[in-house]
C-alpha positions, -999 to +999 in steps of 0.1 A: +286-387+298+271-362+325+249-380+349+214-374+353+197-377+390+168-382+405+175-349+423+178-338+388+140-344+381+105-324+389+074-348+388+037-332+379+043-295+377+020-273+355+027-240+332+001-221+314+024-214+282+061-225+269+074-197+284+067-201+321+078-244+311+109-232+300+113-207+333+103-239+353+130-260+336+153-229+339+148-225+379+156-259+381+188-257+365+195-226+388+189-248+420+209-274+411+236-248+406+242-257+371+237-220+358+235-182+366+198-172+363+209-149+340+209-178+315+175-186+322+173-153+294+189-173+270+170-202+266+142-179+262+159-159+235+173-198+220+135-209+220+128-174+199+155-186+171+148-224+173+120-242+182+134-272+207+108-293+203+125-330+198+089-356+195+068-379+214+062-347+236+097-342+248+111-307+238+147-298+247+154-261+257+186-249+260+208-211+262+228-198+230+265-204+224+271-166+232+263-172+270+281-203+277+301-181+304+269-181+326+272-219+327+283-230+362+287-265+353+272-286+329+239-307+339+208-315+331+173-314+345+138-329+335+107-314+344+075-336+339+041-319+328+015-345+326-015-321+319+010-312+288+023-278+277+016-264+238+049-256+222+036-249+192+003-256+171-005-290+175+026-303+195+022-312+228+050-315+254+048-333+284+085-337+294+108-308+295+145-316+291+169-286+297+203-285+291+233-267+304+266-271+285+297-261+287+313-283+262+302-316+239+296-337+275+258-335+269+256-353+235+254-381+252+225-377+271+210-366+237+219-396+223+203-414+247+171-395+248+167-395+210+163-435+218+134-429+234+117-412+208+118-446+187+096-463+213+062-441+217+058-459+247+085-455+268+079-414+262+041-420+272+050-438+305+077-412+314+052-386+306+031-397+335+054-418+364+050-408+398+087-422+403+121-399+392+139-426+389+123-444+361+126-412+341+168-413+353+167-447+339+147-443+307+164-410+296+200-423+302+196-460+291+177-449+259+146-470+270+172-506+269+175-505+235+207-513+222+228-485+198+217-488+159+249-497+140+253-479+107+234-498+079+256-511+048+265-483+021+236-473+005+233-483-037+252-466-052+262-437-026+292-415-029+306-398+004+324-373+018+341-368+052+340-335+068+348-320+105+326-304+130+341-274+135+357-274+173+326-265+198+296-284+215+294-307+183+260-316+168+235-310+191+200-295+185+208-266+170+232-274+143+219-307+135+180-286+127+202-267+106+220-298+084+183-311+085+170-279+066+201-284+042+195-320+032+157-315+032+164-293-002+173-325-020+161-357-036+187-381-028+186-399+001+215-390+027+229-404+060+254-395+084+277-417+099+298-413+132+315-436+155+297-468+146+261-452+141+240-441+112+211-415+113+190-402+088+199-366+080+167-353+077+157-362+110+165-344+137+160-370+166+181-394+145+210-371+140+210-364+176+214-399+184+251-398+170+266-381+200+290-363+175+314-340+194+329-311+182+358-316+158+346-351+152+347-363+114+309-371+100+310-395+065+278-377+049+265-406+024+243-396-008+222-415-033+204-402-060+195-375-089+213-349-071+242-367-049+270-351-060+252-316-051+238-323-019+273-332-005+287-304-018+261-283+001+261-302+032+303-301+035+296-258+032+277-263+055+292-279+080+325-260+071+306-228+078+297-242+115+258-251+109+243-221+115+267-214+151+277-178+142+275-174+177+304-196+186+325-179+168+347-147+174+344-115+159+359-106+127+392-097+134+398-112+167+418-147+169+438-143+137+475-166+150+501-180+134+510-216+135+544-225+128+550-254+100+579-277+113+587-282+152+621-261+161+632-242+192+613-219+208+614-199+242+576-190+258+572-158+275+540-137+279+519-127+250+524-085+255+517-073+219+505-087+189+516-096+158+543-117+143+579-107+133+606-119+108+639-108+112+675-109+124+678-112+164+698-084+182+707-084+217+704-051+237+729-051+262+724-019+280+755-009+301+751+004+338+762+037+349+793+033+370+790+057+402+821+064+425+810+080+461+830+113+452+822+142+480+825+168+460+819+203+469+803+200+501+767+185+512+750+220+498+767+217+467+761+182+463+721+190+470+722+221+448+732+200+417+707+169+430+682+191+426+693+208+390+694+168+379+655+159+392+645+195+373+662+185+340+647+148+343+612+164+353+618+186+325+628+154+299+597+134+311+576+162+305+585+158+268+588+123+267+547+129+275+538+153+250+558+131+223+541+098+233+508+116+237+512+124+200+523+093+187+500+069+206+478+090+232+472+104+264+465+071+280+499+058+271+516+090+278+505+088+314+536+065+322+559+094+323+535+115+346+535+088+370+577+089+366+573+126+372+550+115+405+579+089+412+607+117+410+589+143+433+587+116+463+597+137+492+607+105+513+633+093+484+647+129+485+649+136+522+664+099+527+693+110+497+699+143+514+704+122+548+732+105+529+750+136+514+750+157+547+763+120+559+797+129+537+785+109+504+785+124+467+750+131+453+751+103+428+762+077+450+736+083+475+708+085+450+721+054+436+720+037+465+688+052+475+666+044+447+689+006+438+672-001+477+639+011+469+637-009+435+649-040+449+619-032+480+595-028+449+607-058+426+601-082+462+566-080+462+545-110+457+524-089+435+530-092+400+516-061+392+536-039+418+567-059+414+567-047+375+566-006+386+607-017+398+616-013+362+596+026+362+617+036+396+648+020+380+646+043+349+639+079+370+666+067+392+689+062+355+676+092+343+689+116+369+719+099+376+724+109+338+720+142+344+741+141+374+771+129+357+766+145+323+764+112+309+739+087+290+762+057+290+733+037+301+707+044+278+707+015+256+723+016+215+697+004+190+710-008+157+701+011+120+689-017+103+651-037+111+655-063+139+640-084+165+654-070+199+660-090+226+667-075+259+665-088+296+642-053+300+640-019+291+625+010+304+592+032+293+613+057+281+635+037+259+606+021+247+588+049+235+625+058+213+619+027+195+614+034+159+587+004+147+608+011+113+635-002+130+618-025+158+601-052+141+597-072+173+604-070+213+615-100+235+625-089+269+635-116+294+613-100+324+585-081+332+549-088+324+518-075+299+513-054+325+549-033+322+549+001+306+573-012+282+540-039+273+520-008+271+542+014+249+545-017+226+509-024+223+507+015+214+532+015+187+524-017+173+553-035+177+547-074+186+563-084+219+569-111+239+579-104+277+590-128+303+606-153+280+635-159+310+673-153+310+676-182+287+668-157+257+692-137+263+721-167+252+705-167+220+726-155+192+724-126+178+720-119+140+705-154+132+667-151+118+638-157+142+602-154+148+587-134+172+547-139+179+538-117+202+500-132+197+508-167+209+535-155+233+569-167+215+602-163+202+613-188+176+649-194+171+660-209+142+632-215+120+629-234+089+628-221+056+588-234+055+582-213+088+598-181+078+578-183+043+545-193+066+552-163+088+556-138+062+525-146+046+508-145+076+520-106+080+506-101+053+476-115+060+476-092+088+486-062+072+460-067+047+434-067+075+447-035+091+443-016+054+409-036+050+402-018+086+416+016+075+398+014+038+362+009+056+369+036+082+341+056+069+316+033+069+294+035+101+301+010+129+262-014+120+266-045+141+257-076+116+220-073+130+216-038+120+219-015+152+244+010+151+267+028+174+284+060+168+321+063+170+334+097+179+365+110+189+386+122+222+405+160+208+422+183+223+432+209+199+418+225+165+440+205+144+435+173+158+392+178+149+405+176+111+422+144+119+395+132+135+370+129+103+399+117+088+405+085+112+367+074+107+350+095+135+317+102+133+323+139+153+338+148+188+323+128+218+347+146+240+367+182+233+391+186+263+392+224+267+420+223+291+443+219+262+437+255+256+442+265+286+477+243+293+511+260+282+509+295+285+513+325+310+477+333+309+439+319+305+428+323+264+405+350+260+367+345+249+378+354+213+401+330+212+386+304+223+357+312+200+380+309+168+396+279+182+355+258+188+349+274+152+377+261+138+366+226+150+331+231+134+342+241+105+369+210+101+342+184+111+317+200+082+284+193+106+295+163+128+286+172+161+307+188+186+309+178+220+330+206+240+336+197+279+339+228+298+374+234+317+383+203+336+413+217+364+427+200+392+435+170+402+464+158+378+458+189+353+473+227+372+472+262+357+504+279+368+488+310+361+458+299+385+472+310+423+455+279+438+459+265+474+476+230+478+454+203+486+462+172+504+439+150+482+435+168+450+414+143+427+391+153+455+393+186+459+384+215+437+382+203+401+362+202+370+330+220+376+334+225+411+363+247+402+342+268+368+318+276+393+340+290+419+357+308+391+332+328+369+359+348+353+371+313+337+336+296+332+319+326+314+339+336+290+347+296+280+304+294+282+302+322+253+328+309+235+309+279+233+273+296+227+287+312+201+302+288+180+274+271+183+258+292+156+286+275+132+278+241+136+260+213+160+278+222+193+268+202+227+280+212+261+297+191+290+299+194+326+328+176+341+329+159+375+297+164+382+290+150+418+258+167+429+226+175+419+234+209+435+264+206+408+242+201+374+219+230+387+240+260+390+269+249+362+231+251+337+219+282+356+251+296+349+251+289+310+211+298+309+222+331+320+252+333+293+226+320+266+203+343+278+225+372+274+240+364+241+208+357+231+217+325+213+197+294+209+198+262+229+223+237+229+221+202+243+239+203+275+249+168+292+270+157+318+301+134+328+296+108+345+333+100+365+319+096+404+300+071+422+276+096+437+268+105+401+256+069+393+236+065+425+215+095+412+219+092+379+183+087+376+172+123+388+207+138+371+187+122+341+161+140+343+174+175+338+203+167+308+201+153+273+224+129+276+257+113+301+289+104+289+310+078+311+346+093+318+360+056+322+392+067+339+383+085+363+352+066+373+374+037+375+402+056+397+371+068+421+352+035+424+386+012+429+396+041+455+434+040+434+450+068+419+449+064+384+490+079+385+498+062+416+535+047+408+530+018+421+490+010+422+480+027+391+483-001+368+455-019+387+431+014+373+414-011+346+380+002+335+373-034+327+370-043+367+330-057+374+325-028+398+332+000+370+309-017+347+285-023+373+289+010+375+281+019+337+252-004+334+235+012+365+242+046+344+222+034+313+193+019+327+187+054+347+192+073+312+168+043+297+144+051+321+144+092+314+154+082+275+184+099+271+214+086+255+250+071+271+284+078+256+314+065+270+349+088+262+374+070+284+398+049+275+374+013+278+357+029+245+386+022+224+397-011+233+382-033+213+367-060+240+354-025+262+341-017+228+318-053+226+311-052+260+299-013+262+277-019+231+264-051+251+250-025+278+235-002+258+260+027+251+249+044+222+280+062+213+318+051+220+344+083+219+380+070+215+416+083+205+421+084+167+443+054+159+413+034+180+389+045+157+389+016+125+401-013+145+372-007+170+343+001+143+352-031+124+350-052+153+318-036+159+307-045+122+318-082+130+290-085+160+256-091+168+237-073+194+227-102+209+262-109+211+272-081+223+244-082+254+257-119+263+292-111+265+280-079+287+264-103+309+289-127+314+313-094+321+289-081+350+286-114+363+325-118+363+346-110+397+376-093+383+390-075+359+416-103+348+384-129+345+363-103+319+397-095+299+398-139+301+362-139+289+357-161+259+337-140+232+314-173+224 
């Protein structure tokens, strides 16, 4: 049991109201360094739902289950009001108790306290002592009376045992809850735990059993309506009393449990789901290089360089197929090997070699084989993982060097669970999920592309498991859960039944997700957020109303623009935004005006080179140094806005100075056309943007957070940096920071917050973005059901709590840790 101190207790303070007691009680609990004030909130918002008031002037507040993550450490406090405090009519507290816990540890100060409550007395003298340490002594020793043991069976009772579900156990909350229950019937019923008896229509008396969570209660009944009132009292405590706030969204914490004990080899948890099937080992073979001369150093160079243009070249199409299938974000992996391959060190240090008297293919062999083992020596786990990227451009060109692809790895025809010590992005993004039922790879981490590219096809995998998998047989069954992190060899017949009803299970959630796509993302308390769409072509705005999405939160116009000898003309880009209109049958339109530089070229656009692209000239600070892009693209837009509900966006929008002249600019293009108004906004990807969002707010209808490259600015990391790009996560503290300083500036001018990077459509960014008050998420389209059903699983309240713990969080890895109860 926790202990309570003297330092733990206030003596004669006053409050004019409940509120400003529980605030007192709350500061208290924030000195003693038991919470974050934050949760000072909560117990507020508790007292709204429940009132705490326990009897004999003693009231109990306490914080929800949803913000347990502002808990520092679980304690207690009292704060004494002898002029008394009305908690509601005609009760009268004079002793404030409040309670911070983490876990079940304060049931027995609750226990204790409930004690007191039998003795009128004791609770009178507390109410009034000058001296702390009689009110230490009289809340933990329950007044001296000794524990009531549980009274013989009652007449004629029947009984049932049931659980507390797994959590803080019965404390105030629940137990008012089985009180409300019982209270609905005639019999008389009791609840028994761990030598004590209460009465189960009193609250005081149920607290007094110190019952944890998980703990078995024998609920006894006796009378007209026994058989009933258990029956209602088991569904209830089954159903978790009222806690809907411990528990996790719909969807979320769905794992299998195997039946029987049999081997099994842990790794990392890197994609979920579970998979039955026959085990095949990968064993990729290793290009054999022999330092052959050849035709000379220039020679040698000469067909280097023909190799890195037809890897380049196969990378670039690796992209565009993995963008397809699973989207941009994923797709990025081979733009970073595309970064990787153009490093002029790694080149100049090969050439060194060849003019040296060495073949091409030995010395880039034995270039890059140095700079992966450099790479793969790092302490940090993170950077250490990008070896296995500069491994595979390193394999690539030597490929196309030797006219060979004897090391690109043989997958079988029929469905298996692969098992490989790694493989490479690119031969992950081959893998057929027809084919693939599962991954296993002895190395790398969740945070490897080949993690990524499996999360993105939904294949489960586990990664790290250790060389030891790799001695497992092939063709025997196994199971791989790539939820739970791992690979089961030899399972019984009871598993392998267990696990393939528990695909199904899954399965049937995915179709459940997919069958209410339509249906509007209404959190369980009734507020609703809209769920667009990220598109970047005419076809794909079909698609979207297809996937679920309520319109387009973000049209990338570059798309257009991307793949040809020359810009498209205002004509066609007019049919192309009219097509979209047309396809999405009055959903609105979000187009973002052209957003090049930085990672995106034109190589029709004769541009100078920058050192520091992502900060040079890009997005709107390029439209409006090139009106003979921006206007055309500006009555493109105006007029297809006269086909449907079209809104404008300005990217990269840094400046006031920015917002004013890309809007005098389309004023003047409106103005001309003579079209009507459209809602114009901006994007919201720089820091100086959110330090003035509140006067950016002022002249635009509404921001939209571009997540990626907000998080890439703010972290100061390239978001395609080789080696410190997978640190880019949009769930760091600082980005969100970031985004909740964004909405309360739109708040203020009330104007609406979208979000269109990639946080939007991962389901926890999706909880936590709702919890700050973005009112519409814009996603990729296979994002689209799971995220709106996870929506449809949570409260707002919820949502706000878990936003709170994540702002109050230090890193990224502690929000993705953060419990969702």
């Amino acid at each position: 049991m926790i202990q309570l101190t003297a330092a733990d207790v206030r003596l004669g303070a006053r409050a004019r109201d409940k509120e400003e007691a529980i605030r007192a009680a709350g500061g208290v609990l924030v000195e003693r360094g038991y919470i974050a004030p934050g949760y000072v909130d909560s117990m507020l918002g508790r007292e709204a739902q429940a009132n705490t008031y326990l009897g004999s002037g003693i009231a109990i507040p306490h914080g929800m289950g949803a913000d347990r993550g502002l808990i520092l450490r679980t304690g207690v406090c009292v704060v004494q009001f002898p002029d008394g405090v009305e908690w509601s009519p005609g009760r009268t507290v004079k002793l404030v108790v409040g309670i911070a816990a983490r876990s079940d540890e304060h049931l027995g100060v609750l226990a204790a306290l409930t004690d007191v409550l039998d003795d009128p007395g004791v609770a009178a003298r507390l109410a009034v002592t000058r001296d702390p340490a009689e009110i230490v002594a009289g809340l933990t020793r329950g007044g001296g009376g000794a524990p009531a043991e549980a009274a013989e069976t009652l007449a004629g009772a029947v009984h049932v045992d049931v659980a507390l579900p797994p959590g803080p156990g019965l404390h105030a909350r629940p137990a008012t809850w089985l009180v409300d229950v019982a209270s609905g019937f005639a019999s008389e019923i009791r609840v028994r735990h761990g030598g004590r008896e209460a009465n189960a229509r009193a609250l005081a008396s149920l607290l007094r059993l110190g019952a944890p969570g998980g703990a078995t209660l024998r609920i006894l009944a006796a009378g007209p309506d026994a058989e009933a009132a258990l029956a209602a009292l088991r569904e209830a405590v089954e159903g978790g009393l009222g806690e809907e706030e411990a528990h996790e969204p719909a969807g979320r914490g769905l794992a299998w449990t195997p039946v029987s004990e049999g081997r099994a080899v842990d790794g990392v948890a890197a994609s979920p789901g579970v998979a039955v099937g026959p085990l095949f080992q990968l064993r990729a073979t290793r290009i054999e290089v022999e330092d052959v001369p050849g035709d000379g150093p220039e020679a040698e160079l000469r067909r280097l360089a023909a190799a890195a243009e037809a890897a380049r070249e196969q990378l670039g199409t690796l992209f565009e197929e993995v963008r397809e299938r699973s989207g941009r974000g994923e797709a990025m992996i081979f733009r970073a090997h595309q970064a990787l391959l153009a490093d002029e060190e790694l080149h100049a240090e090969v050439a060194a070699r060849v003019r040296a008297g060495h073949g091409a293919a030995w010395a880039w062999q034995q270039t890059v084989g140095r700079r992966v083992a450099e790479v793969a020596g790092v302490e940090d786990e993170r950077l250490a993982a990008r070896a296995a990227d500069l491994h595979d451009v390193g394999q690539r060109v030597l490929g196309a060097l030797l006219g060979t692809r004897r090391g690109a790895p043989r997958f079988p025809d029929e469905p298996v669970v692969l098992v490989a010590d790694d493989l490479a992005p690119s031969d992950t993004a081959r893998l057929d999920p027809r084919r693939i039922l599962g991954l296993c790879t002895a190395s790398g981490g969740p945070t490897s592309h080949t993690a990524i590219i499996a999360r993105s096809l939904a294949i489960p995998a586990v990664v790290g498991a250790g060389p030891a998998v790799l001695e497992a047989a092939g063709g025997a069954a196994c199971i791989l859960d790539g939820t739970g992190g791992r690979l089961y060899l030899e399972p019984s017949a009871a598993d392998l039944e267990s696990a393939r009803g528990f695909q199904a299970e899954l399965s049937g959630r995915r179709d459940r997700e997919l069958g209410t796509r339509y249906q509007p993302a209404l959190l369980t308390d009734g507020h609703r957020v809209e769920v667009a769409a990220n598109i970047g072509t005419a076809a794909e705005a079909a698609a979207a109303v297809e996937a679920g999405a309520e319109g387009v939160g973000l049209m990338r116009t570059e798309f257009l623009f991307l793949g040809r000898d020359a810009a498209p003309t205002e004509d066609e880009q007019f049919a192309a935004y009219t097509e979209m209109t047309r396809a999405l049958g009055g959903l609105p339109l979000i187009i973002r005006t052209l957003d090049i530089g930085g990672d995106k070229v034109l190589p029709y656009l004769a541009m100078p080179h920058e050192d520091n692209p992502f900060l040079g000239v890009r997005g709107i600070r390029l439209c409006l140094r090139r009106p003979e892009l921006f206007v055309p693209q500006l009555r493109a837009i105006y007029r297809a806005a006269a086909t449907g509900p079209v809104r404008i966006m300005f990217p990269m929008v840094a400046t006031l100075e920015d917002l004013r002249a890309a809007r005098e600019a389309a004023e003047a293009v409106r103005a001309e056309l003579g079209a009507a108004p459209v809602e114009i906004g901006i994007m919201i990807e720089v820091p100086s943007a959110v330090l003035i969002a509140d006067a950016l707010a002022r002249e635009v209808d509404f921001f939209s957070v571009g997540t990626n490259d907000l998080t890439q600015y703010v972290l100061a990391i390239d978001r395609m940096h080789p080696t410190l790009g997978a640190q880019v996560d949009g769930l760091h503290p600082a980005v969100l920071r970031m985004i909740d300083m964004t909405v309360r500036a739109a708040d203020g001018a009330g104007k609406w917050v979208g979000v269109c990077g990639g946080v939007a459509g991962d389901p926890l960014g999706a909880l936590i973005l709702t919890g700050l008050g973005v009112a519409e998420l814009s996603m990729d389209l296979p994002s689209i059901a799971p995220v709106k059903a996870e929506l449809r699983g949570c409260s707002l309240a919820r949502a706000r709590a878990l936003a709170r713990r994540a702002l109050a969080c230090a890193t990224a890895d502690e929000v993705r840790a953060l419990p969702l109860a």
